[in-house]
C-alpha positions as MATLAB code, in Angstrom:
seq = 'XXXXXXXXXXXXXXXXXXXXXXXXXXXXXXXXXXXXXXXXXXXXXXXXXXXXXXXXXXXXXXXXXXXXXXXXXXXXXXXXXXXXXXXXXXXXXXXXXXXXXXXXXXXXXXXXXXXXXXXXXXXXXXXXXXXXXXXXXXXXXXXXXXXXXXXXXXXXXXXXXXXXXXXXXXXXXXXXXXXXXXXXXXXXXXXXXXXXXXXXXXXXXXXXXXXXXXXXXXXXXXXXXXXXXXXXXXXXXXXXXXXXXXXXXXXX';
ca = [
     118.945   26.692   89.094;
     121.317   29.309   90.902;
     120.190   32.542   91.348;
     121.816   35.801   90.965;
     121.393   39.035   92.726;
     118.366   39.978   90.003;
     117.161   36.216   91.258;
     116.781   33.965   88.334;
     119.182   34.625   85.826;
     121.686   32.062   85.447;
     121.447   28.237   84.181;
     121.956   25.318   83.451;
     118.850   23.608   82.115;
     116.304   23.491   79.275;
     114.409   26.374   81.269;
     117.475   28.178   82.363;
     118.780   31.808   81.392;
     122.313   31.783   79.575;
     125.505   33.774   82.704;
     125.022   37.457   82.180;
     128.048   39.868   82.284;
     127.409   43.264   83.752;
     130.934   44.058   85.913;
     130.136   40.750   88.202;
     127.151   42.217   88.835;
     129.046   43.576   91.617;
     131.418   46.398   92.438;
     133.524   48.221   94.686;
     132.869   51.517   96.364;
     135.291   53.984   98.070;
     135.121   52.559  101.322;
     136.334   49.158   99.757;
     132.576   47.291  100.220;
     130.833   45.638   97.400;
     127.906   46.877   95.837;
     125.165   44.973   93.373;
     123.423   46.011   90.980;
     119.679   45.543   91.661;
     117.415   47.995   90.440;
     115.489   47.290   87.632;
     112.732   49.491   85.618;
     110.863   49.445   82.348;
     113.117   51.759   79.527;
     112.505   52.554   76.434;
     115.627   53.461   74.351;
     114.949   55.178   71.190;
     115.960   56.834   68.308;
     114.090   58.644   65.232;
     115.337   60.273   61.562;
     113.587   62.934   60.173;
     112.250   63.174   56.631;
     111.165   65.528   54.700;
     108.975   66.160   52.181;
     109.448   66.280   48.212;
     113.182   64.478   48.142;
     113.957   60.902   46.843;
     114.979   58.665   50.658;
     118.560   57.728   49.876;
     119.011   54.044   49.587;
     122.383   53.923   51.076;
     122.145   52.112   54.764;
     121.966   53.953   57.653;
     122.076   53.119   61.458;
     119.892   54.401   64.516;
     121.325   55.077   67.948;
     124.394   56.088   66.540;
     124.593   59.742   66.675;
     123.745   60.512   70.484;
     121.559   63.182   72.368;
     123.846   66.714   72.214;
     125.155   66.040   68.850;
     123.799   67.522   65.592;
     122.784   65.665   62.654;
     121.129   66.195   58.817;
     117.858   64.768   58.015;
     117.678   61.464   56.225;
     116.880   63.088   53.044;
     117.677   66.800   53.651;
     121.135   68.525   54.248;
     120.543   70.819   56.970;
     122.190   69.990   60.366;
     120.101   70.103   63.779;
     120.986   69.811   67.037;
     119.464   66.625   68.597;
     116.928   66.554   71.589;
     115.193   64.184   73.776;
     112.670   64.672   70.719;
     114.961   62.761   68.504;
     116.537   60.481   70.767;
     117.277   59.147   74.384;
     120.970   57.544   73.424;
     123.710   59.284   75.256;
     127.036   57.488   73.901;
     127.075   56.615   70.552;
     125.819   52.954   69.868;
     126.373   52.202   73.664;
     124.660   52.757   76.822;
     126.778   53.336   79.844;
     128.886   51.278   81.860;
     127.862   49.200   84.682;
     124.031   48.975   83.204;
     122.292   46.011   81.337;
     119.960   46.798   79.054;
     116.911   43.219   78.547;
     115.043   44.011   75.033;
     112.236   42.249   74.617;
     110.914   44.074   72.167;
     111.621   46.466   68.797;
     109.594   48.529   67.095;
     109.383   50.679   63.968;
     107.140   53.494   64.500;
     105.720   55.530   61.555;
     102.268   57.213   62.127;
     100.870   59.495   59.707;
      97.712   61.951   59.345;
      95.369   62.407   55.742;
      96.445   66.451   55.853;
     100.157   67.516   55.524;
     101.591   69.786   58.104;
     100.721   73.374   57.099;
     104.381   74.747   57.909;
     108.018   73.347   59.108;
     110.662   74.780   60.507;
     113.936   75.726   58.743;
     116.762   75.699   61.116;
     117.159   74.921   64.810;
     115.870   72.142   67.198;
     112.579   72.609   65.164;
     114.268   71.421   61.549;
     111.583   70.203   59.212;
     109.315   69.622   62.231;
     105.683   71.181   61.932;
     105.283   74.909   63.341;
     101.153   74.846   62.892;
      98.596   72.833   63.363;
      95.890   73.175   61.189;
      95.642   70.753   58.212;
      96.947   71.555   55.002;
      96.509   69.941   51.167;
      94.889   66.176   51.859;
      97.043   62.854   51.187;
      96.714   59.721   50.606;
      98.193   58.802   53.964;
      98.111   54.973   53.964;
      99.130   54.684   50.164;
     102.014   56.539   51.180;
     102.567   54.571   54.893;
     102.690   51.485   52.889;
     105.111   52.664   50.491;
     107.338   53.820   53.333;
     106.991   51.062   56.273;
     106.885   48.407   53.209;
     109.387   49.643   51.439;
     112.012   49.801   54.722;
     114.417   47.006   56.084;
     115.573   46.547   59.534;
     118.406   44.666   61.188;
     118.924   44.333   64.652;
     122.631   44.172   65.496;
     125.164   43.032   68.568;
     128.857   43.767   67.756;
     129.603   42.282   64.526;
     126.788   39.973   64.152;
     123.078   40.384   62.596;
     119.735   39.253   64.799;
     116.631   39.988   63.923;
     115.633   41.383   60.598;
     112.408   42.301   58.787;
     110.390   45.240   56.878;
     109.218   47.949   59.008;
     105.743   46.004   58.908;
     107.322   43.430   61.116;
     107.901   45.460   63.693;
     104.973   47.451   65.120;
     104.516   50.188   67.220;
     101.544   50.448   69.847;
     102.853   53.954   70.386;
     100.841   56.418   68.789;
      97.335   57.614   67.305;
      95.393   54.694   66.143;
      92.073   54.521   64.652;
      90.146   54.689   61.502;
      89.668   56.572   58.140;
      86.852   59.254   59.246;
      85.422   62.394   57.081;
      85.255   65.194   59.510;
      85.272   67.842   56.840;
      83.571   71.189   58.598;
      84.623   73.548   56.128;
      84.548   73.884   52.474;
      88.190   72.522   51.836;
      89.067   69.224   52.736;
      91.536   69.788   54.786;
      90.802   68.443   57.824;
      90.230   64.850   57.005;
      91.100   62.508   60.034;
      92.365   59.700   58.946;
      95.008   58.249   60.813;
      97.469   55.275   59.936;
      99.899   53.601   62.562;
     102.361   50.787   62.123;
     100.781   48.516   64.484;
      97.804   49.588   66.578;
      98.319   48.573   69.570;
     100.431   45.386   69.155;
     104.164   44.943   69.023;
     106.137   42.002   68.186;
     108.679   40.335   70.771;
     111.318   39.064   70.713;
     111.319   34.980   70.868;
     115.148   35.273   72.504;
     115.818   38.565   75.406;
     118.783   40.382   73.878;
     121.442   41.476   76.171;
     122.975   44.656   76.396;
     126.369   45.421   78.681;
     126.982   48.806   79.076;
     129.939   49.959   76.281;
     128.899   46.908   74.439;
     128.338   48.125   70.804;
     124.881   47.879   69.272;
     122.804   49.453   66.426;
     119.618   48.780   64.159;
     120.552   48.774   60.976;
     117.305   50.237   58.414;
     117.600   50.573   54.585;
     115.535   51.701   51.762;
     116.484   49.501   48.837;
     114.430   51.981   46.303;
     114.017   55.219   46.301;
     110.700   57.091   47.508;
     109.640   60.499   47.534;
     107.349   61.420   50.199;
     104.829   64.025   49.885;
     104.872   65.184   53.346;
     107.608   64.930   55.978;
     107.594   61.990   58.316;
     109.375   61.034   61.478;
     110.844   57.338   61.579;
     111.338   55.781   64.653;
     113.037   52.999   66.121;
     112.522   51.812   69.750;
     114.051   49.199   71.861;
     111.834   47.775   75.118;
     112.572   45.954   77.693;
     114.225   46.097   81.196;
     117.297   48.005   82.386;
     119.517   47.312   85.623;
     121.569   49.809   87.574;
     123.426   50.197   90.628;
     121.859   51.463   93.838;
     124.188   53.708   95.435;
];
């Protein structure tokens, strides 16, 4: 088993890890020596889509990590344009990360968490678009008939280039990110407004990947998600998609 400047990573053998591209692992600097690239740290790269309340989800297919951080975008299911934060997404080149990196998912995950009281405002225009503005609890929901509908009724495709990976409903894909817990009353007041319920896609377990998926930097990638029917939500969501894993840079 030969070993690369990570260590293990190349084969051959039953056990062995396929070559890896990144540049060589290697490159030049201005004085003319050769460099590797050897640190490594736990990333998350994600990406989310806004929804909001009251209007039918198109069920056209649509891709995450495709419109980068800087860059302004409508919601899934509303018109208005907003400019895109580190709230919304981590990607800085549009279905690529940068050059000279190499990005080892093990994991992705569909995050969708959801409260039994609707937001009480949202914002209009600006970073804030259709995000909530207060936080007391609102009218009450049904917020796992309506979870179901929406991480059931979702499809996922992880994608390399040209050519399809993993695939599965939003259900397939959990999310350990997030509140989790239990239906609860917790109704102080007269209304019942401030119901706690909570659901989560996932709590607390994620599903990994059986092969590591490797990532060049400029090598195109996307997840592509689709809602083959249409639903109207009754309160506005944030859908989330999130690659794991490991990411390698230079040292310099």
């Amino acid at each position: 088993m030969a070993r690369g400047p990570f260590g293990q990573l190349t084969g051959p053998g039953p056990g062995g890890l396929p070559s890896l591209t990144l540049d060589n692992y290697a490159y030049t600097n201005r004085d003319g020596q050769t460099q590797v690239f050897k640190d490594a740290f736990g990333y998350r790269l994600y990406d989310r889509v806004r929804i909001k309340a009251g209007t039918a989800i198109p069920t056209a297919e649509f891709q995450f990590f495709q419109i980068p951080q800087g860059s302004s975008s409508p919601g899934l299911n509303f018109a208005t344009s907003y400019p895109r934060t580190l709230v919304d997404t981590n990607i800085k080149a549009a279905g690529q990360i940068q050059k000279g990196r190499l990005f080892r998912i093990i994991s992705m995950q569909v995050r969708l968490i959801g409260t039994g009281a609707t937001d009480t405002t949202y914002g209009s225009s600006g970073v804030g678009t259709e995000l909530p503005t207060a936080p007391a609890g609102a009218a009450t929901v049904s917020v796992t008939n309506e979870f179901q509908a929406l991480i059931e009724g979702s499809f996922y495709t992880f994608q390399v280039d040209d050519r399809d990976y993993e695939q599965g409903l939003g259900s397939h894909f959990p999310s350990p990110y997030g509140a989790s817990g239990f239906a609860g009353g917790g109704i102080p007041g007269t209304a019942n407004t401030d119901t706690v319920a909570v659901t989560n896609n996932g709590f607390g377990r994620f599903y990994q990947f059986p092969v590591i998926r490797n990532i060049d930097g400029l090598r195109q990638f996307s997840v592509a998600a689709q809602f083959p029917y249409a639903i109207t939500p009754t309160r506005n969501w944030r859908l989330e998609c999130c690659l794991e894993g490991l990411l390698y840079r230079s040292v310099v």
